[in-house]
KOLVO-908572 format. One record per residue (C-alpha): chain; residue number from 1; y, z, x; residue in three letters. Coordinates in nm, 3 decimals, always signed. Last residue first. Layout:
# KOLVO-908572
<node><mol>A</mol><seq>NUM</seq><yy>Y</yy><zz>Z</zz><xx>X</xx><type>ALA</type></node>
...
# end
This chain:
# KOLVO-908572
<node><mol>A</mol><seq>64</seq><yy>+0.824</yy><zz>+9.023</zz><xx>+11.007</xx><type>UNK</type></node>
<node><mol>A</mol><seq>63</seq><yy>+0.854</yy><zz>+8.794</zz><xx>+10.705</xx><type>UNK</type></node>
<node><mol>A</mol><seq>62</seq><yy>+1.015</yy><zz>+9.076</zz><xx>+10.517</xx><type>UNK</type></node>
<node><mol>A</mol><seq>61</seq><yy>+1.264</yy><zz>+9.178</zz><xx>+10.808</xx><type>UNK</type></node>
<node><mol>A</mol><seq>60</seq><yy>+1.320</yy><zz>+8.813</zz><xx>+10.787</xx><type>UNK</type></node>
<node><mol>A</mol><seq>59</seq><yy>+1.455</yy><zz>+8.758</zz><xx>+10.416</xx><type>UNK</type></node>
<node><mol>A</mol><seq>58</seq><yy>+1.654</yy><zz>+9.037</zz><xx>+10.451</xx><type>UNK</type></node>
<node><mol>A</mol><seq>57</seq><yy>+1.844</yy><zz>+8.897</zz><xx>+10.710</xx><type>UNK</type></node>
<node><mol>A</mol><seq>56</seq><yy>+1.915</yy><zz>+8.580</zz><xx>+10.529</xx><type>UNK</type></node>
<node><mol>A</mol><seq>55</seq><yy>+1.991</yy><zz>+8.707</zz><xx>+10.229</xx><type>UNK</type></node>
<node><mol>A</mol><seq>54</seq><yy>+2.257</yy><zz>+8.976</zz><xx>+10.406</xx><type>UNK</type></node>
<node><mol>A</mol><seq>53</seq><yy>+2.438</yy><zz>+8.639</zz><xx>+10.611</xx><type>UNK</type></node>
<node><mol>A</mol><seq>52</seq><yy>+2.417</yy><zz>+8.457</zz><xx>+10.231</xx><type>UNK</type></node>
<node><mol>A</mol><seq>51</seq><yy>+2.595</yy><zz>+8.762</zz><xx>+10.078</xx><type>UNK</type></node>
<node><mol>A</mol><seq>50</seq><yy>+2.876</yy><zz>+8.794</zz><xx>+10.352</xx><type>UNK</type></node>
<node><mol>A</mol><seq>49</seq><yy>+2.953</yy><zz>+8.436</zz><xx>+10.330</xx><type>UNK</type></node>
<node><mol>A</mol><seq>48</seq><yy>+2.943</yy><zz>+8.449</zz><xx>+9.962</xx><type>UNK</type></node>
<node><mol>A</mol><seq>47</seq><yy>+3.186</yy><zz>+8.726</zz><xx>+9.983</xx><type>UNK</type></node>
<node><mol>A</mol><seq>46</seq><yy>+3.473</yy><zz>+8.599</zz><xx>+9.758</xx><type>UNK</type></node>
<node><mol>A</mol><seq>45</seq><yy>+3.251</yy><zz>+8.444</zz><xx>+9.521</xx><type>UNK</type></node>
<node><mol>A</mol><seq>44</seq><yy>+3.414</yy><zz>+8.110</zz><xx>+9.443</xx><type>UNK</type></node>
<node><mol>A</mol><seq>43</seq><yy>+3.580</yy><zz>+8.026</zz><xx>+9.095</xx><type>UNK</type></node>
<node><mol>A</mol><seq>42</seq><yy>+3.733</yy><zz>+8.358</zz><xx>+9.077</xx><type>UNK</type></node>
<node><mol>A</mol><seq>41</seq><yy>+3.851</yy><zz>+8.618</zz><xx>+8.812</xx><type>UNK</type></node>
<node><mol>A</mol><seq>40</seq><yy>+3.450</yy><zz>+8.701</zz><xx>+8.698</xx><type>UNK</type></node>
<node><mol>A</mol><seq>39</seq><yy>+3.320</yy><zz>+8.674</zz><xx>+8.380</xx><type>UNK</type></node>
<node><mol>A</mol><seq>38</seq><yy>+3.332</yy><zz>+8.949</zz><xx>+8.136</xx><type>UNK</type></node>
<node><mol>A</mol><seq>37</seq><yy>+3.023</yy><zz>+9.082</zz><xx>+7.960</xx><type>UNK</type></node>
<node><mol>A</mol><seq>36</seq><yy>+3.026</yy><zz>+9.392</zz><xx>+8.193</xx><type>UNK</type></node>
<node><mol>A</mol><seq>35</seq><yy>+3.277</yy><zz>+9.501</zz><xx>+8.346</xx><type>UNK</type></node>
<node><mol>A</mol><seq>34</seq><yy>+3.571</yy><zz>+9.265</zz><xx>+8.514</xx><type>UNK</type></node>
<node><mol>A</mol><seq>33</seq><yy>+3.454</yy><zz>+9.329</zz><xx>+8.870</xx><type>UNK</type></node>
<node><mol>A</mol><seq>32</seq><yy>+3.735</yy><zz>+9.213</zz><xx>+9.096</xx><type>UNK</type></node>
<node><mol>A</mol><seq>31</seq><yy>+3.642</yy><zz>+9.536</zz><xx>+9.346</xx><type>UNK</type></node>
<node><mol>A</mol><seq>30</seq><yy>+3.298</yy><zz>+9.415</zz><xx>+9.386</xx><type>UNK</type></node>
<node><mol>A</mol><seq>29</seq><yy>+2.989</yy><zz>+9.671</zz><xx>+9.324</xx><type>UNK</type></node>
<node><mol>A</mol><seq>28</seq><yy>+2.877</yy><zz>+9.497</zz><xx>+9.009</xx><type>UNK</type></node>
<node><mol>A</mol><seq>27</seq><yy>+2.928</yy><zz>+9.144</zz><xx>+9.146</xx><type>UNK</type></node>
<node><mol>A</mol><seq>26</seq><yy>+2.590</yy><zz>+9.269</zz><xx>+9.419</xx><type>UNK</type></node>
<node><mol>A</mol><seq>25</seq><yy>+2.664</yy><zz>+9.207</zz><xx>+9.751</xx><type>UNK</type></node>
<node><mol>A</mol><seq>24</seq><yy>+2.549</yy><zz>+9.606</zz><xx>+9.850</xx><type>UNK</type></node>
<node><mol>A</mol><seq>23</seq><yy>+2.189</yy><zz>+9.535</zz><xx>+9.725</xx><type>UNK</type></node>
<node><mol>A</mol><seq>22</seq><yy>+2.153</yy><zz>+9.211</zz><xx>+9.912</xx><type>UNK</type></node>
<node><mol>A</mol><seq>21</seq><yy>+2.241</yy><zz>+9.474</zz><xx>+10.205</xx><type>UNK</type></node>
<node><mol>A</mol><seq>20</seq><yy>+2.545</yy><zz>+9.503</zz><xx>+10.449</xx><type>UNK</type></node>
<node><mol>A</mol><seq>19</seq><yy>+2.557</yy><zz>+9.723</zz><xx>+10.732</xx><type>UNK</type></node>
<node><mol>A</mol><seq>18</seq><yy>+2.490</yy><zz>+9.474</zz><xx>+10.953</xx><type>UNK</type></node>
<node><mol>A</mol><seq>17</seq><yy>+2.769</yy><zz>+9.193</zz><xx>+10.875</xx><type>UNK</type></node>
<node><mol>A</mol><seq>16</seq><yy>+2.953</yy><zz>+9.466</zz><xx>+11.021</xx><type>UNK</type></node>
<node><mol>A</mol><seq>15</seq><yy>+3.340</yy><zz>+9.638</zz><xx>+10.870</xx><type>UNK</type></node>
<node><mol>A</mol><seq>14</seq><yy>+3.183</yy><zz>+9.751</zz><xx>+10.578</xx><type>UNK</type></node>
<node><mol>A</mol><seq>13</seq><yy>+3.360</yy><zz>+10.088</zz><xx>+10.484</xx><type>UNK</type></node>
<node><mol>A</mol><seq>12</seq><yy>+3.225</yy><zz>+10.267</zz><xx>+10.156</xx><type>UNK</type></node>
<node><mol>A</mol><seq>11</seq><yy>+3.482</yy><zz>+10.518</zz><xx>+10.006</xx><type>UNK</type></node>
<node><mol>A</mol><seq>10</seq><yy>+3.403</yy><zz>+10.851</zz><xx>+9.852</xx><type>UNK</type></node>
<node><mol>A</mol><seq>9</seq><yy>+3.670</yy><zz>+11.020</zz><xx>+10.071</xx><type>UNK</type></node>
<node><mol>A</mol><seq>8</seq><yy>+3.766</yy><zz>+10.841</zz><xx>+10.321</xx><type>UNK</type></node>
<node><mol>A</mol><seq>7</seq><yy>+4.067</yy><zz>+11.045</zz><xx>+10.442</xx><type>UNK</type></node>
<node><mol>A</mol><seq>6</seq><yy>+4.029</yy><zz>+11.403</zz><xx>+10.345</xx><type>UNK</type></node>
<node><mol>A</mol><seq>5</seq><yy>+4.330</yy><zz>+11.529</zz><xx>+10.168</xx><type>UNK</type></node>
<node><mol>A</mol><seq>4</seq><yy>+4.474</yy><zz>+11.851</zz><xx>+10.324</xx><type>UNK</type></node>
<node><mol>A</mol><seq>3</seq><yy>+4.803</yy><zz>+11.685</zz><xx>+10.352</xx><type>UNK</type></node>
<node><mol>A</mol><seq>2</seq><yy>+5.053</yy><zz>+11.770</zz><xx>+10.648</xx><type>UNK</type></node>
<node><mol>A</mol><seq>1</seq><yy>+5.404</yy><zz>+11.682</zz><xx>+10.615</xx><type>UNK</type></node>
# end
C-alpha cells in the first residue's frame, strides 16, 4: 500500500546537540507540557543535559 502522506510533516528532528537553541529547551516546546498553570509530570527535566550543552554554547558565541 502506498500512502501519499509526507513523512515529517511539521515535525522538528534534533538528533545534534548543535541544532539545539536555549530557545528550543524551553518547557513550552516539550512533549510532557501540561499547559499553562500546570506543573510539570517530572521531578528532573528530561533534557537538562541537552539545555545546559545549548547554555553553554550560547553563552560563547556571545563572548566571542
Amino acid at each position: 500500500m502506498i500512502s501519499n502522506h509526507k513523512r515529517g510533516t511539521g515535525t522538528r528532528i534534533y538528533n545534534k546537540f548543535e541544532h539545539w537553541s536555549v530557545v528550543d529547551c524551553d518547557c513550552t516546546q516539550c512533549q510532557h507540557y501540561a499547559g499553562k498553570g500546570k506543573s510539570c509530570p517530572f521531578d528532573k527535566c528530561c533534557i537538562i543535559d541537552i539545555k545546559e550543552e545549548a547554555i553553554r554554547r550560547e553563552a560563547k558565541t556571545q563572548q566571542v
